[in-house]
C-alpha positions in Angstrom: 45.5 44.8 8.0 49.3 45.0 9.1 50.1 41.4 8.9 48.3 41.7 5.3 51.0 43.7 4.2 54.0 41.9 4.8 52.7 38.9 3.0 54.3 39.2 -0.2 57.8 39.2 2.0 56.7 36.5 4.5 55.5 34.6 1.0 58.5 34.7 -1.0 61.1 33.7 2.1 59.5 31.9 4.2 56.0 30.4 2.8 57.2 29.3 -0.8 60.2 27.8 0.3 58.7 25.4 2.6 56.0 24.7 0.3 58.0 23.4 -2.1 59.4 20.9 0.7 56.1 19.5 0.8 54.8 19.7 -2.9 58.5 17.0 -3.2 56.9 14.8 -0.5 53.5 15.0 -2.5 51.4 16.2 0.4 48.4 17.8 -1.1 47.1 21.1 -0.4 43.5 19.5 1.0 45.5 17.5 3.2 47.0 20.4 4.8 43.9 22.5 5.2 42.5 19.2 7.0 45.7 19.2 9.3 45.8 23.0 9.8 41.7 22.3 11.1 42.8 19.5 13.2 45.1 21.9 15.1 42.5 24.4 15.7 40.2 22.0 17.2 43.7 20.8 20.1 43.9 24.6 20.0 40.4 25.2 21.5 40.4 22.0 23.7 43.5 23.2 25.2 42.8 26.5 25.9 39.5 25.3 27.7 41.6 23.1 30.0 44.4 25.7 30.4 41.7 28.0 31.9 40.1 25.0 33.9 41.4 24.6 38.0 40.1 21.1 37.6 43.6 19.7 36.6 45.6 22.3 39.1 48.0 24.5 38.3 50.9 22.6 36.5 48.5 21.2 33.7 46.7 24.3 32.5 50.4 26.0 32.8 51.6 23.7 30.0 48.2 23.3 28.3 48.5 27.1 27.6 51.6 26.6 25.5 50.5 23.6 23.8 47.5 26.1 22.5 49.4 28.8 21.4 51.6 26.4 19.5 48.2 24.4 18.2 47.6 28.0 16.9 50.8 28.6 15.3 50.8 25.5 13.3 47.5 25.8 12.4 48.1 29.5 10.9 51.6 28.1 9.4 49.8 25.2 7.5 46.7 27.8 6.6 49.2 29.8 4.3 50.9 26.6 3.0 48.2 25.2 1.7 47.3 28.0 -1.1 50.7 27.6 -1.5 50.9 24.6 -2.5 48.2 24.7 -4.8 49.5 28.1 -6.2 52.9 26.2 -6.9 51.4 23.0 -8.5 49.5 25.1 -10.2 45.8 23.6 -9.6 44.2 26.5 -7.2 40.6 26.1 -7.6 38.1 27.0 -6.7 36.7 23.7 -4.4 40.0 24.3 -2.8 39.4 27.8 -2.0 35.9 27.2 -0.3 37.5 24.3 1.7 39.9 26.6 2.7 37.6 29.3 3.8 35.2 26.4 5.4 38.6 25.2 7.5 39.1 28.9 8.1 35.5 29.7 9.9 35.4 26.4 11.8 38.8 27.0 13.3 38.4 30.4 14.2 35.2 29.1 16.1 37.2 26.2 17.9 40.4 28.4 18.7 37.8 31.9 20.6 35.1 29.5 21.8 38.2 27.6 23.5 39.5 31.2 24.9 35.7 31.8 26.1 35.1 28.7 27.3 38.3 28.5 29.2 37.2 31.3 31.6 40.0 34.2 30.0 37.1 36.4 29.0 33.4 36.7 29.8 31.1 35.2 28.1 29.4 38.1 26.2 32.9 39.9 25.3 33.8 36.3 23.4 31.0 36.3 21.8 30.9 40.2 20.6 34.8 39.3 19.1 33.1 35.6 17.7 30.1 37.7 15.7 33.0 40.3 14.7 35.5 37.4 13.2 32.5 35.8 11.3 31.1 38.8 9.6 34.1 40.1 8.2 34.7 37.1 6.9 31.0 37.2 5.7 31.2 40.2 3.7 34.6 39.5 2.3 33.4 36.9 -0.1 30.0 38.7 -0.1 31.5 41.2 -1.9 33.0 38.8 -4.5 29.2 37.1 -5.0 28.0 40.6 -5.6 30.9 41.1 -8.3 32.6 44.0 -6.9 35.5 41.4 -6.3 36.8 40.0 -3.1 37.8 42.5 -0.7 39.3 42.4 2.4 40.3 45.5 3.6 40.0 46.9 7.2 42.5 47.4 10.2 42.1 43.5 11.3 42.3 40.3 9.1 42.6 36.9 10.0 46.4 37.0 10.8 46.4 39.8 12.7 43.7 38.1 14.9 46.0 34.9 14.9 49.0 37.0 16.0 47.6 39.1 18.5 46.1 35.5 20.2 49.5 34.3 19.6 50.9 37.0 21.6 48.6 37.2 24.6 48.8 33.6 24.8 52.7 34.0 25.3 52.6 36.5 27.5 50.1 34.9 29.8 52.0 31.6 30.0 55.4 33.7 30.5 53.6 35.8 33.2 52.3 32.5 35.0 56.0 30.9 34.4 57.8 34.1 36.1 55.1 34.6 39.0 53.2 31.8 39.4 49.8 33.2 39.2 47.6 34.2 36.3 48.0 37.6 35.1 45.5 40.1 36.0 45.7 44.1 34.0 42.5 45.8 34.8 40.9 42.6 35.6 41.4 40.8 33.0 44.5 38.2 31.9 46.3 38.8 28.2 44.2 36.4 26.3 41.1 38.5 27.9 42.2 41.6 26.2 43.2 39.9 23.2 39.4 39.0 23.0 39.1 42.7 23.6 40.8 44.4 21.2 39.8 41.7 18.5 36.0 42.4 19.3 36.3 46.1 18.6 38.5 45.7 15.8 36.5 43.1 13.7 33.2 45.4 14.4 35.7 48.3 12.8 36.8 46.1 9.8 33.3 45.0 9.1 31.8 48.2 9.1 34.7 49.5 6.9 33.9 47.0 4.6 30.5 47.7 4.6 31.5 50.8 3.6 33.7 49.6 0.9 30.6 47.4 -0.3 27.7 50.2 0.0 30.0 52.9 -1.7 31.0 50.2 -5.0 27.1 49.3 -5.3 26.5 53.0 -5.1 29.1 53.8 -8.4 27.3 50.5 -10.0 23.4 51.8 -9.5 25.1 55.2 -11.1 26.4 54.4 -13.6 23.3 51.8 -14.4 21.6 55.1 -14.2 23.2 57.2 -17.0 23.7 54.3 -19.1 20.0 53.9 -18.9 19.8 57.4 -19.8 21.8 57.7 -22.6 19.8 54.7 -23.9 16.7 56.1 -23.8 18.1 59.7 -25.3 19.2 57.5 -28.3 
């Protein structure tokens, strides 16, 4: 998780700073997380048009900027929020499941939007959907197990973000400077952003897996020789 590890940095100068800002205009963290979901559902309508020849070339052109920038604010106001309740001091944990409710539903809105849109097939979207929700899956599964929340792997939820940020640029750059849709081994940017997300979410979930399988292996063990020394008492 690369993007994982420059949060502390990104946190302290960037995120904090502007949550303040909006813990003096008294906007609640809920109401952010609502905001932040309402973005990812323009994000995934706009990317379905952007992809769509129905509207000709000048609309989806545009429509493919107004999604990337749907998805910026929507991963801008995703680290505000626990920000904001961090600050105020009243994280909880109704606002945490919100937030990871929010966080499913948009990523479902922002790739079925990509898929739907026509810059991936169909089965490749839905490979890199299944990847994205069982990461997320066995994330907090670990925490209801009590080994404690773990999210570990090569790919988190910002690095998906910023790699669909990228591709989303780059496609709407391409289209800008040529006039036509970009095409690398048959596929457009935002096609092998679904790509490289699909393979790296199945990575991340089977390191966490991993992770899970190896921690309920040290608990049944040392179960075991507790159990042991029990009985030899």
């Amino acid at each position: 998780m690369a993007a994982n590890s420059l949060r502390p940095y990104v946190a302290e100068t960037i995120v904090d700073p502007i949550a303040k800002i909006f813990i003096k205009v008294g906007i609640s963290p809920n109401t952010l997380s609502i905001i932040s979901f309402v973005f990812s559902i323009f994000a995934g309508i706009f990317y379905y048009f952007a992809g769509d020849d129905y509207f000709g070339f000048s609309a989806p052109y545009y429509f493919l900027l107004v999604a990337a920038v749907c998805v910026l604010i929507n991963s801008g106001l995703d680290a505000l929020d626990g920000a904001v309740a961090r600050l105020r001091g009243i994280a909880g944990k109704k606002g945490d499941f919100l937030d990871h409710v929010i966080d499913r539903y948009a990523d479902v809105f922002i790739i079925s939007g990509i898929i739907f849109g026509g810059f991936c097939p169909w089965w490749i979207g839905i490979i890199a959907l299944a990847g994205v929700l069982l990461t997320s899956y066995l994330g907090t599964q670990a925490q209801a197990m009590d080994i404690g929340r773990y999210y570990g792997g090569i790919m988190g939820r910002a690095d998906r973000l910023i790699i669909i940020l990228a591709a989303s640029f780059l496609d709407f750059g391409y289209i800008g400077f040529y006039g036509t849709a970009a095409s690398v081994w048959g596929f457009q940017f935002l096609g092998w952003a679904m790509i490289i997300i699909a393979i790296g979410s199945h990575i991340t979930a089977f390191q966490r897996i991993y992770h899970i399988w190896r921690a309920l292996d040290r608990e049944d063990k040392a179960a075991a020789v507790e159990k042991a020394e029990a009985e030899a008492n």
